[in-house]
C-alpha positions in Angstrom: -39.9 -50.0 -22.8 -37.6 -46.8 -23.5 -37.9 -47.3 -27.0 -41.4 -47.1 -27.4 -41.1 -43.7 -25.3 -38.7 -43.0 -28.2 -40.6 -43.9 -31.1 -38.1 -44.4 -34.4 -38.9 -45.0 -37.2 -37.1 -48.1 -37.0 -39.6 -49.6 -34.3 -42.6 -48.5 -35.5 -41.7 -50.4 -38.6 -40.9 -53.1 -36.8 -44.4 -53.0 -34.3 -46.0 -52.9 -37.6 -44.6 -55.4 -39.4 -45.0 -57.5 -36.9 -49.2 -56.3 -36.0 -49.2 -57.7 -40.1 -47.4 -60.5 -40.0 -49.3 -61.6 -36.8 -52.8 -61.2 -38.2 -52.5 -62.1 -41.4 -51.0 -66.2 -39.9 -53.2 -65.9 -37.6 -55.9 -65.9 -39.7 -54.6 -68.9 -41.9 -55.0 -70.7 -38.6 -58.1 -69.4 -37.7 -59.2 -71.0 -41.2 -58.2 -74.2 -39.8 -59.9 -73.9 -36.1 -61.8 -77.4 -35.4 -62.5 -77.6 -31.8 -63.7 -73.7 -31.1 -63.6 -70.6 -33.8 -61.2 -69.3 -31.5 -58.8 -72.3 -31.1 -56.8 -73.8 -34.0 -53.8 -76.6 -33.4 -52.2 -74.1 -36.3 -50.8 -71.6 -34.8 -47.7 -69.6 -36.5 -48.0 -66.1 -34.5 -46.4 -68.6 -31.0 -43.4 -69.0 -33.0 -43.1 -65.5 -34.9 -43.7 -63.6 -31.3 -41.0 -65.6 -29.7 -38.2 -65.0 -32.3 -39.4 -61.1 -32.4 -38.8 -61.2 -29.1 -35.2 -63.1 -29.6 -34.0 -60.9 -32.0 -35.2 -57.6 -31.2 -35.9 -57.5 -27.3 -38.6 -57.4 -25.0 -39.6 -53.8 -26.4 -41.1 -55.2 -29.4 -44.0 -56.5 -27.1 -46.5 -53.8 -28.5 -46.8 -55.5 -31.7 -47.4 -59.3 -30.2 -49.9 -57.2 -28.2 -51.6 -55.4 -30.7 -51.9 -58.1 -33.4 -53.1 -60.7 -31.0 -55.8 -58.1 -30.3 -56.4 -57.7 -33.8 -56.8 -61.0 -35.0 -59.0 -62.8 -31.9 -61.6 -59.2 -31.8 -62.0 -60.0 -35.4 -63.4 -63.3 -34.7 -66.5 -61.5 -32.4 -65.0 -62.5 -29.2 -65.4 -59.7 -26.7 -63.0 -56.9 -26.7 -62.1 -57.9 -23.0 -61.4 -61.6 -24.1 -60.0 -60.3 -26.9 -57.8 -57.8 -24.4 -57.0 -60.9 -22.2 -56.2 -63.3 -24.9 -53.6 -60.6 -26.2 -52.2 -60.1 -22.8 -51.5 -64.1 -22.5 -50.0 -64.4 -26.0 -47.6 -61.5 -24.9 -46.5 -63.0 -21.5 -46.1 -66.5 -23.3 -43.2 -64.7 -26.4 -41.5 -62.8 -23.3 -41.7 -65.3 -20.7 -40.2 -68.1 -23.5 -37.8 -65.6 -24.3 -36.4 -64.5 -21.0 -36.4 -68.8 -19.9 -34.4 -69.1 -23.0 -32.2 -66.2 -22.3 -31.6 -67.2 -19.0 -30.8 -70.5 -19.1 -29.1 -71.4 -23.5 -27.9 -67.6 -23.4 -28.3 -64.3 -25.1 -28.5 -65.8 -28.7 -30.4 -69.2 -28.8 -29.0 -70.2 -32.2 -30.0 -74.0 -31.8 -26.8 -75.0 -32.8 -26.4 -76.9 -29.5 -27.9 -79.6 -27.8 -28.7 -77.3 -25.1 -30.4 -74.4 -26.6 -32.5 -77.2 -28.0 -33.6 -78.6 -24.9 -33.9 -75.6 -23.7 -36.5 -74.3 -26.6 -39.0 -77.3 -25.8 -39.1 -77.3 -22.1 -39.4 -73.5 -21.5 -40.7 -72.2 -24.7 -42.9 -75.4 -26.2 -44.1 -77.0 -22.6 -44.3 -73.6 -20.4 -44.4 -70.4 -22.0 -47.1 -72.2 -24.1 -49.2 -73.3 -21.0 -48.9 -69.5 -20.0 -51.4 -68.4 -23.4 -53.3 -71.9 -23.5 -54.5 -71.1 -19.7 -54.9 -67.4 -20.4 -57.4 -68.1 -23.6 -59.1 -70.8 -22.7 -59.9 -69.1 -19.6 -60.9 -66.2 -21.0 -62.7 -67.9 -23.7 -65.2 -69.7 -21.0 -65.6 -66.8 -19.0 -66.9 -65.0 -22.0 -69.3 -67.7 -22.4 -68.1 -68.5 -25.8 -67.1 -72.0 -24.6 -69.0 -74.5 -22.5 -66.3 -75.0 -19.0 -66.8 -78.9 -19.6 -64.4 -78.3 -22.8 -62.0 -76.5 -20.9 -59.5 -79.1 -21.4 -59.8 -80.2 -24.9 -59.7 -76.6 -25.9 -57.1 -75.8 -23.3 -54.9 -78.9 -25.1 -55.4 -77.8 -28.5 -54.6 -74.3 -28.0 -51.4 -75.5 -25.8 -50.0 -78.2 -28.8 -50.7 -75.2 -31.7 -48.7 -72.9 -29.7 -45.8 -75.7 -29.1 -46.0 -76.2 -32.8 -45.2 -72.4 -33.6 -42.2 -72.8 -31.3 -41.2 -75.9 -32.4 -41.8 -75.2 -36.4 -41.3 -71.5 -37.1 -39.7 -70.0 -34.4 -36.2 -72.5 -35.4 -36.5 -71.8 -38.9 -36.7 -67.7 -38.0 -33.8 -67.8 -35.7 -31.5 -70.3 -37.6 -31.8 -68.3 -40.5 -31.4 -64.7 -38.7 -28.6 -65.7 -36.7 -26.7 -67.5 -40.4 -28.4 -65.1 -42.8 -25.6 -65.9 -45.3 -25.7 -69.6 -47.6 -22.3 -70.4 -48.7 -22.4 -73.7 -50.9 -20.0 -75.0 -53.4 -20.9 -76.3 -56.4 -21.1 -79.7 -54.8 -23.2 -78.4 -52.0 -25.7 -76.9 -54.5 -26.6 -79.3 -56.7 -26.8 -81.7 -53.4 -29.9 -78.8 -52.3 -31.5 -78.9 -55.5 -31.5 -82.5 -54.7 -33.0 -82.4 -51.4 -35.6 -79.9 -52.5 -36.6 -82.2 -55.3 -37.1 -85.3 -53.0 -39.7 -82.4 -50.6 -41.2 -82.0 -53.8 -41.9 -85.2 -55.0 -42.8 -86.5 -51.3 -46.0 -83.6 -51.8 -46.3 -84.9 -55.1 -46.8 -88.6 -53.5 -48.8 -88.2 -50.3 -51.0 -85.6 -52.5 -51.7 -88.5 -54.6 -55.0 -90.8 -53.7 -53.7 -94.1 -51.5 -55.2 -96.5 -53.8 -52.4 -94.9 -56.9 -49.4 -95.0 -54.5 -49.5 -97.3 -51.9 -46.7 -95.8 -50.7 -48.1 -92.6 -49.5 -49.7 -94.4 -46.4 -46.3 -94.2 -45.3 -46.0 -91.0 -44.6 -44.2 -91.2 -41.3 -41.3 -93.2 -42.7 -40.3 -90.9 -45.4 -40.3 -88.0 -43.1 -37.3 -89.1 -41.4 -34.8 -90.0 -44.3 -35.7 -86.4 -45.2 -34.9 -85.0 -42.1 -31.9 -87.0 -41.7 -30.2 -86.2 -44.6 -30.9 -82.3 -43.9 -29.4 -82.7 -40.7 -26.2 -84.2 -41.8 -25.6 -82.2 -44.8 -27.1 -78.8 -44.0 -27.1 -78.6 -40.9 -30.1 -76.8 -38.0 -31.1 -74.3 -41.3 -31.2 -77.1 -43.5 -33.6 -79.5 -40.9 -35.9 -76.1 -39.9 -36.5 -75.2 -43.4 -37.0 -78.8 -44.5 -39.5 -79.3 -41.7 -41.3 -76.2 -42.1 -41.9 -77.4 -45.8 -43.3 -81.0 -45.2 -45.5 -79.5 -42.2 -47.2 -76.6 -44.6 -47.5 -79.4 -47.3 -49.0 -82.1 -44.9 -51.5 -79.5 -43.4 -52.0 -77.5 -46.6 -53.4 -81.2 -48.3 -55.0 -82.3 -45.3 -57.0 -78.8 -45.4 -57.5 -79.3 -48.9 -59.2 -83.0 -48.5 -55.8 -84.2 -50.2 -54.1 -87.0 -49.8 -54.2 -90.4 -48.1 -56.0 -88.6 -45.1 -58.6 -86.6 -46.6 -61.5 -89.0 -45.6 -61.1 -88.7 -41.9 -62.2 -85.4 -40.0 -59.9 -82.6 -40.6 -59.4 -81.5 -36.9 -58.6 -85.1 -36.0 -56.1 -85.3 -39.1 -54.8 -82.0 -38.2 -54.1 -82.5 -34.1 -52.4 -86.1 -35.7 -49.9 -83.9 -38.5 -49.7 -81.0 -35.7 -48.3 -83.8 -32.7 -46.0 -85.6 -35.1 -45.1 -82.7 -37.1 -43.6 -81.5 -33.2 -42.1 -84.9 -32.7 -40.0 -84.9 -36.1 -38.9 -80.8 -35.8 -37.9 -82.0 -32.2 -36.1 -84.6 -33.6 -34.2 -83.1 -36.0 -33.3 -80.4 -34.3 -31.8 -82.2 -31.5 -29.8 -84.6 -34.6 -28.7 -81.1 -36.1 -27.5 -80.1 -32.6 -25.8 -83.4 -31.7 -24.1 -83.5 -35.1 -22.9 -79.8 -34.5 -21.7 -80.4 -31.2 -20.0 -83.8 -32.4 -17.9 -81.9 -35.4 -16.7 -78.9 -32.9 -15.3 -81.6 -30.4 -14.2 -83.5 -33.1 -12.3 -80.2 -34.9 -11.9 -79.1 -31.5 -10.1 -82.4 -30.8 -8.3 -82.6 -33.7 -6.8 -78.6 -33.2 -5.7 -80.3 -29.6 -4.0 -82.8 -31.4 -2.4 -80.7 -34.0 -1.5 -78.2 -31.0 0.3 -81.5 -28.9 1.6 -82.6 -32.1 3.2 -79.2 -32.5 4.7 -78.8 -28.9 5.7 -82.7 -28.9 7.6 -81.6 -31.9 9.1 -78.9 -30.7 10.4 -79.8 -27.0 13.8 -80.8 -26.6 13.1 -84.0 -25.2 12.5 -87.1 -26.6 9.1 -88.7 -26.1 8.0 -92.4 -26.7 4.9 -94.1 -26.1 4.9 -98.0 -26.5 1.8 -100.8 -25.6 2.2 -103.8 -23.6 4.1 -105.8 -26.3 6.9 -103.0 -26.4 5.7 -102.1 -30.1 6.5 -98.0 -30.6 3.5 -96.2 -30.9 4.5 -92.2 -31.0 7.9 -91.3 -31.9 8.4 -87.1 -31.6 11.2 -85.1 -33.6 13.3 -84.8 -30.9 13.9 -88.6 -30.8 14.9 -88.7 -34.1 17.6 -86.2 -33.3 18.8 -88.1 -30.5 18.2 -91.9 -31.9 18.9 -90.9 -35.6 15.9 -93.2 -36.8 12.9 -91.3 -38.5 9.4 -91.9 -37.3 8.5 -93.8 -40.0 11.2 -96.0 -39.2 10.5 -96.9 -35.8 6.7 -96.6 -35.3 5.4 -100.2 -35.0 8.5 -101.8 -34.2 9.9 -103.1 -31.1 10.9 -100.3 -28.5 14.4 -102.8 -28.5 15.8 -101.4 -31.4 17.1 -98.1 -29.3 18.7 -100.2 -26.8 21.9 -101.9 -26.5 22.3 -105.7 -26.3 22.1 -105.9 -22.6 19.3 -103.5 -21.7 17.0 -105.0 -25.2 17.7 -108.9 -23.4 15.9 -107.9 -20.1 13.7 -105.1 -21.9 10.4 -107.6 -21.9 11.3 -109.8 -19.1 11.1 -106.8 -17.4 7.7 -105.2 -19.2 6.3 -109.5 -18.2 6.8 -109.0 -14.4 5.7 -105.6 -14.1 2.9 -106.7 -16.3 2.3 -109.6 -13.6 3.3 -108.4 -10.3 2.9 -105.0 -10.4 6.6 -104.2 -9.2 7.9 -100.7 -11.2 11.7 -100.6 -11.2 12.0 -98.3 -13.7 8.4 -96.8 -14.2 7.4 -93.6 -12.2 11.3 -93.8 -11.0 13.4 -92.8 -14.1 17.4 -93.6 -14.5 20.5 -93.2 -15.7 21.4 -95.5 -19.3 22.6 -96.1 -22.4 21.0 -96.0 -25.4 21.2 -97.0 -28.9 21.9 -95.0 -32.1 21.2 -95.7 -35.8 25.0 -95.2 -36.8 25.8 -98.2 -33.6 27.6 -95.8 -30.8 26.3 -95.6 -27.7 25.1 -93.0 -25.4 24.3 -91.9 -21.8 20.4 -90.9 -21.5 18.3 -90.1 -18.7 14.9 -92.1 -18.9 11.8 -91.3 -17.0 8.8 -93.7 -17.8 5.1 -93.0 -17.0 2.2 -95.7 -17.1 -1.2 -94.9 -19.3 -4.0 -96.4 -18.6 -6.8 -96.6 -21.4 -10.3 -97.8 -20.9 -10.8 -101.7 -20.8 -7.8 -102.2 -19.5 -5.1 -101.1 -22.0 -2.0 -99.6 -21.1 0.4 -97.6 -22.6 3.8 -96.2 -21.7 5.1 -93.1 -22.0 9.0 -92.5 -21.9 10.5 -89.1 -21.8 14.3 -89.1 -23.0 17.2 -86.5 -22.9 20.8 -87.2 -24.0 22.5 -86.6 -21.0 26.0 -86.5 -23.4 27.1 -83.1 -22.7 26.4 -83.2 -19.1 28.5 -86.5 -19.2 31.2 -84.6 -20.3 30.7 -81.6 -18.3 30.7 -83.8 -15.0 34.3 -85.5 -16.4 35.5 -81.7 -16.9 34.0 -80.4 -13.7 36.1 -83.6 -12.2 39.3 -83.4 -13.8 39.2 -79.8 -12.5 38.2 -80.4 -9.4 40.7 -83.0 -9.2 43.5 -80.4 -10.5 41.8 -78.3 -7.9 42.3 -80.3 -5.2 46.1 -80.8 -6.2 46.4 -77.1 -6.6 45.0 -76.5 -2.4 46.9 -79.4 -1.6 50.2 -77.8 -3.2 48.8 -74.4 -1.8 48.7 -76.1 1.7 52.4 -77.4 1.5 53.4 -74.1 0.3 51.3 -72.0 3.2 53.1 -74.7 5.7 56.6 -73.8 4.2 55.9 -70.1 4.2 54.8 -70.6 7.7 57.6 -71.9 8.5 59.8 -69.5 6.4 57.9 -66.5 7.8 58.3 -67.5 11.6 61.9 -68.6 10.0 61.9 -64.8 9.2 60.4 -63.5 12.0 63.1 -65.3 14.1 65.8 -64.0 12.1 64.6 -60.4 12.6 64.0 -60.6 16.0 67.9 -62.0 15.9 69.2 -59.1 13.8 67.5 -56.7 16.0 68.5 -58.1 19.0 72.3 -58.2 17.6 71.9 -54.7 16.2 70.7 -53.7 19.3 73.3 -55.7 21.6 76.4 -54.9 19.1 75.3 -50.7 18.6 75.3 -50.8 22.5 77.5 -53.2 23.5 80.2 -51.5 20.9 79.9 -47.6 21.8 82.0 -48.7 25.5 85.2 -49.4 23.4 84.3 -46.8 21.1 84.2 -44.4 23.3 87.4 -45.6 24.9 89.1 -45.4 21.5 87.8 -41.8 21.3 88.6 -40.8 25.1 92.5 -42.4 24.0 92.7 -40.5 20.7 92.1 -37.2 22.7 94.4 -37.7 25.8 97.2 -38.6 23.1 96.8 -35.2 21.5 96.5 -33.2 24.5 99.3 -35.2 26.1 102.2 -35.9 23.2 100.7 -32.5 20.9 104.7 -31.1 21.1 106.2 -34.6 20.7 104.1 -35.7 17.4 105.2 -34.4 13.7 102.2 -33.5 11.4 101.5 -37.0 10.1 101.0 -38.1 13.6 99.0 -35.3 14.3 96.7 -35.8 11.3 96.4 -39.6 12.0 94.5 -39.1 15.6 92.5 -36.5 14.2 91.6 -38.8 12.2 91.1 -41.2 14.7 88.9 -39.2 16.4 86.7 -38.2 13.2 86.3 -42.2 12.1 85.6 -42.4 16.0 83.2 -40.0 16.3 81.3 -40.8 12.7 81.3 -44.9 14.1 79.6 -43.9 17.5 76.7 -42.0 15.2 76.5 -44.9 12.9 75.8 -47.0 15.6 74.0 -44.8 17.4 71.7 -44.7 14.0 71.9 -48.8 14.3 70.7 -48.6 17.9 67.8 -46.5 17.1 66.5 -48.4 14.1 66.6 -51.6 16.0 64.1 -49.5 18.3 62.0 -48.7 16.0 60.5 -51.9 15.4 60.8 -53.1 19.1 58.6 -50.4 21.1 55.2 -49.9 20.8 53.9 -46.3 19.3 52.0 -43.9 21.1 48.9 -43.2 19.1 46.8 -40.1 18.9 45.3 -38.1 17.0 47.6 -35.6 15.1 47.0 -32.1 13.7 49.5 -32.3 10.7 49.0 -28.8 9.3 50.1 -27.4 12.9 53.4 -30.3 13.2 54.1 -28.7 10.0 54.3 -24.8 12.0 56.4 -26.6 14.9 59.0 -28.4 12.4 59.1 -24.7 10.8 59.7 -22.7 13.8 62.4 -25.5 14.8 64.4 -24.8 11.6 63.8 -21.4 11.1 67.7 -20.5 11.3 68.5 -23.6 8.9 65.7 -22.2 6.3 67.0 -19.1 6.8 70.4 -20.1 6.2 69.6 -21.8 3.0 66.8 -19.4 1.9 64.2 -22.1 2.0 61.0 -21.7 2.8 57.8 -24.8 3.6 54.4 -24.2 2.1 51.3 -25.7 2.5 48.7 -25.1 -0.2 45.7 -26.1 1.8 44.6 -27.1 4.9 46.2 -30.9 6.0 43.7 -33.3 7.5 44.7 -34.8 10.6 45.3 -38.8 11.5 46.0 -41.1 14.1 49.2 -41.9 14.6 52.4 -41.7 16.7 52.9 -38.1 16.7 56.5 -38.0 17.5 57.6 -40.5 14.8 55.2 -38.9 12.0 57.2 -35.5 13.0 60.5 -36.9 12.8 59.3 -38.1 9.0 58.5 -35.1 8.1 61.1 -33.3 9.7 63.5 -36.1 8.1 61.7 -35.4 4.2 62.1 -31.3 4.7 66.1 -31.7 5.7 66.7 -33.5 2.6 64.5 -31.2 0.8 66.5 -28.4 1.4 69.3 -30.4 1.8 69.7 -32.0 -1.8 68.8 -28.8 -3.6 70.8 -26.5 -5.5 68.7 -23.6 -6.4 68.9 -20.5 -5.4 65.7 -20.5 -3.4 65.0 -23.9 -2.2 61.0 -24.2 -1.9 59.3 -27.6 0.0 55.6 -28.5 -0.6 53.8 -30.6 1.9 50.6 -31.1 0.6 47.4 -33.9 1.0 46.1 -35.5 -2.4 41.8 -38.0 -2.0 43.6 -40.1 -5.2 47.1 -40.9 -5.9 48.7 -42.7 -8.6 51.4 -45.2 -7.3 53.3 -48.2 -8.3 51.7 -50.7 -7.0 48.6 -48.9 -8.0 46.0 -46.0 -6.9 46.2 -45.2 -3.4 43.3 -42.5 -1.4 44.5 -40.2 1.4 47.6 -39.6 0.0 50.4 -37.1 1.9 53.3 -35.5 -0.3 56.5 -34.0 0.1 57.7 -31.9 -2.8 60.8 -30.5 -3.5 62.7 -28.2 -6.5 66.0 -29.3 -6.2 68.5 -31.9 -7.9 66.1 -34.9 -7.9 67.3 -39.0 -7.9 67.5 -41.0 -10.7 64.9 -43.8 -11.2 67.6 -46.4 -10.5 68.0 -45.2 -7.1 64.3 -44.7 -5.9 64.7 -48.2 -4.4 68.3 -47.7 -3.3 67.6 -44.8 -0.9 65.4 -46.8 1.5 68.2 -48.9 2.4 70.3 -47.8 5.7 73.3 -46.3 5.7 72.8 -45.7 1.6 74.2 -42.5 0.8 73.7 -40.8 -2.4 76.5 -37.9 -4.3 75.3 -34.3 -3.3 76.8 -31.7 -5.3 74.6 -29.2 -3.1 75.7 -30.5 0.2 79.2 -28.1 1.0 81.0 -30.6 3.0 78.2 -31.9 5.0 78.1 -35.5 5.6 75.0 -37.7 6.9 74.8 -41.0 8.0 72.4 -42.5 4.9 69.5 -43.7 7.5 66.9 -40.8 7.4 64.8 -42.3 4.9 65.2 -45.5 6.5 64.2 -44.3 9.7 61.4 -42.7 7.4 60.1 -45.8 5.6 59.9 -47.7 9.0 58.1 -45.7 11.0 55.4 -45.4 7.6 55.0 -49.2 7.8 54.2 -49.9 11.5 52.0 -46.8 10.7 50.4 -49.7 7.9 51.2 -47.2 5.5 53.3 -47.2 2.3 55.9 -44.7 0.9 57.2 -44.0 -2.8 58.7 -40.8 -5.1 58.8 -39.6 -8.3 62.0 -38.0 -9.5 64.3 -37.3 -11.8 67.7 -35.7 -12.1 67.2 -31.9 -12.4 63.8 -32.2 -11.8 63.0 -32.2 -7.8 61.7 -34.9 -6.1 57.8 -35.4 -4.6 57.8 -38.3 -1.5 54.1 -39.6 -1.3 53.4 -41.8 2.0 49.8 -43.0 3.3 48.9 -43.4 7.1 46.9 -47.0 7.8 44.4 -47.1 9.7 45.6 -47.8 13.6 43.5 -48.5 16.3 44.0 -45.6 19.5 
């Protein structure tokens, strides 16, 4: 309704076209009314109204409305009949419409079976009732019709209205919907043919009966007519064909023409109208079907093209074989796999891709299952060989499906893959498990004898430190008795030895002496890994201030001096021991050094480079003096391994500091290494493990 409230130009062109259209057909059937002036079985405006309505919505109502008005007030009907007649001609195109909307969609083409069906029941049977009921109702209540020929004008109003439907409303919307003709040359001439044989069927049933027999068969050459517009051209071709035998059947009839023109015209007309309805239904619905047929069958045949195309292209071989084992469907990736083309395999016996035992049992098999019904293969799938073109064989994997086809024909499908490389995979993922297996076995025996050499090793240190710590105290008694002797001599016989004598118990007593701190070093190394350490946590920046006050004099001495550049973190560990390496790492700082102001460096580093690689939470000692030769960085850790000091001024050590220091780092879990160089100073790094309190 909102475009009427709008009023464009383009629907007021529209609303009139149609107001004209609709008169000027109605009155053509008007000229053939034969049961009433008002009621005609000829009835165009049913089937112009409902494509209107179609193809230009339910707002083109107004000119349905105002050119049924029109044309029934012209016939001197009442202008309330005339009102009511126009109302039940609109409700019939918008009722139709809507139906056909509602149930073949939003644009009925007729190129379906459905839309069809759907056109005659809703549009041609109900819709139709809708204005026959109206009218004729109207019609007697006006008094222009007697109420005993309610139904015989009620029927012929109802089977013109079904023949507007049925005849002009197709050929309207076929030809709106496929406006454009595309024919090849072929095609065209074919037309020009088909327009001919309309022609010439006028030209025969316009002829008198007794010159052409033939044109009492009217009925029979409909058809053949119809038919071949249906196959060749389609809903357009049958519409427009029908619409043109219909106008020139009733155009002769009307015209006392033809093999019919001695019997009454309304008679001949209700006759032409009822069969007229039956042919346009027919062909329609043969129009449709055939459609329908060639989109399943091009829809089919895309489906086929579209399996052809992913059979092709999977890599698995696929097979399909009948009953007798003869190949039926061969894809691409058998031929990669067998070697054989399609063309070389399809209708031959499935045998040929098997070797000589599996092709002996192949329909022995295919026979029992056929019989009994027992699968040993079929909805299973296994592991065998098969055949190539070039003779070798090969491991596949075969998994076989049963089809079942209508009356009782089966097929079977067999999917393939060469299993070749996966063959050979397995054999290497054996061999190396094998080798694997030898590998643990040989690391098992080794574990056992490192076992054994570790406990072995254990043994033996427990040994040497219970001999170092049995001979270091077991020997200082004698020692000290050699000591005690050397010292009574030279108090006792002072005047009675010469010089040499005198020189040999001092030296006595110095070898003395230095054996009873050699030991005494022995002895407290072989403690070192037999009591447990007293962990806390430590505060190294302040044991750093306590080793400093302790050798103030000796810094002093040698003009040394400790510095810390930041603040130290602290760690758990046995605070004693971790003093005495740092204590031991300053002395032989300041010790080995030559320079004229001997500066140590303890510092902390998050990252360290080492030998074995990086290290975190890294603590360093660092040192300007004469530095240690790569060869040596090793060396040093050893006990009792001295090194020359050019620096030291006569003093003497016993070589077991930074052995001392490098076991007390390890039963921290830590690890301890230097960089040096002669001349170049010396940096210690160490790490403290983690140790539980």
């Amino acid at each position: 309704m909102g475009s009427i409230l709008k009023y464009d130009g383009r629907y007021v062109s529209r609303v009139l076209a149609l107001v004209a259209l609709y008169y000027f057909t109605s009155r053509l059937g008007f000229s053939l009314a034969s049961v009433a002036q008002q009621v005609t079985v000829i009835w165009p405006p049913t089937g112009i109204s409902l494509a209107a309505v179609l193809m230009f919505g339910p707002d083109i109502w107004l000119g349905i409305f105002l050119g049924a008005f029109l044309a029934n007030i012209t016939m001197h009907e009442p202008a309330l009949a005339a009102l009511c007649i126009g109302a039940g001609n609109t409700l019939e195109a918008l009722a139709g419409a809507w139906l056909l909307r509602r149930f073949a969609g939003p644009a009925p083409n007729l190129a379906h079976v459905r839309d069809v069906l759907c056109l005659i029941l809703f549009a041609a049977i109900i819709s139709t009732a809708v204005s026959a009921t109206i009218g004729t109702t109207s019609l007697c209540f006006a008094g222009l019709q007697p109420w005993t020929h309610y139904f015989p004008v009620w029927f012929t109003w109802w089977l013109g209205d079904a023949g507007g439907d049925v005849i002009v409303a197709p050929l309207i919307l076929t030809w709106y919907y496929n406006p454009y003709l595309s024919l090849s040359r072929r095609g065209a001439l074919e037309a020009a043919a088909l327009a001919l044989a309309v022609a010439l069927y006028g030209i025969v049933i316009s002829s008198q009966s007794e010159m052409f027999g033939i044109a009492q068969f009217y009925p029979s050459t409909v058809f053949p007519l119809l038919i071949w517009a249906a196959i060749r051209f389609g809903t357009r071709g049958v519409t427009t064909v029908n619409f043109l035998l219909s106008a020139i059947a009733i155009g002769l009839t009307a015209m006392h023409m033809g093999p019919f023109s001695q019997m009454p015209t309304g008679r001949v007309l209700d006759v032409l109208q009822t069969f007229t309805i039956i042919a346009g239904v027919t062909g329609l619905v043969m129009s449709a079907a055939l459609r329908e047929r060639a989109e399943s069958e091009e829809t089919e045949q895309e489906s086929r093209i579209r399996l052809d195309v992913v059979l092709d292209n999977i890599v698995d071989g696929l097979i399909t074989i009948d009953e007798k084992g003869t190949i039926r469907s061969y894809n691409k990736a058998c031929t990669t796999i067998f070697g054989y083309t399609a063309a070389e395999v399809v209708g031959r016996n499935v045998k040929m891709l098997m070797p000589q035992d599996y092709a002996a049992h192949h329909d022995e098999y295919v026979s029992n299952y056929m019989k009994t019904g027992k699968a040993k293969i079929i909805g299973i799938g296994r592991e065998l060989e098969g055949l190539r073109k070039d003779g070798t064989l090969f491991p596949m994997e075969l998994s076989v499906a049963e089809v079942k086809m209508g009356r009782g024909v089966r097929y079977f499908s067999g999917i393939i893959r060469d299993i070749s490389e996966r063959k050979n995979a397995e054999k290497r993922l054996q061999a190396a498990h094998d080798y694997q297996q030898e590998i643990i076995g040989d690391l098992r025996q080794k574990e056992v004898e490192l076992l054994r050499y570790t406990q072995d090793l254990k043994r033996s240190n427990q040994e040497l430190d219970d001999f170092a710590y049995i001979a270091s105290h077991d020997l200082k008694e004698p020692l000290r008795g050699l000591l005690t002797q050397a010292s009574f001599l030279l108090e006792d016989y002072k005047d009675r030895l010469d010089a040499e004598g005198l020189r040999r118990l001092h030296r006595l007593q110095y070898l003395s002496l230095r054996m009873e701190k050699l030991i005494g070093d022995l002895l407290y190394f072989s403690r070192l890994g037999r009591t447990d350490l007293a962990v806390q946590e430590l505060d190294v920046g302040e044991a750093v201030s306590e080793i400093r006050q302790m050798m103030d004099t000796l810094l002093k001495e040698k003009n040394a001096r400790v510095v810390v550049p930041r603040s130290l973190p602290p760690v758990v560990c046995d605070k004693l021991r971790m003093v005495e390496v740092l204590r031991n790492l300053i002395t032989n700082a300041i010790k080995y050094n030559d320079k004229p102001e001997r500066v140590v460096e303890i510092g902390f580093l998050e990252k360290a480079r080492a030998p074995h690689g990086d290290e975190t939470n890294v603590f360093y000692v660092r040192d300007n003096g004469i530095g240690i030769a790569p060869e040596f960085h090793e060396a040093i850790f050893r006990i009792f391994k001295r090194l020359e000091n050019p620096a030291a001024s006569g003093e003497e050590g016993t070589g077991s500091g930074l052995t001392f220091v490098k076991k007390i780092i390890e039963r921290h879990n830590g690890r301890i290494w230097l960089e040096s160089a002669p001349g170049a100073g010396a940096t210690f790094y160490f790490t403290i493990g983690t140790i539980d309190i």
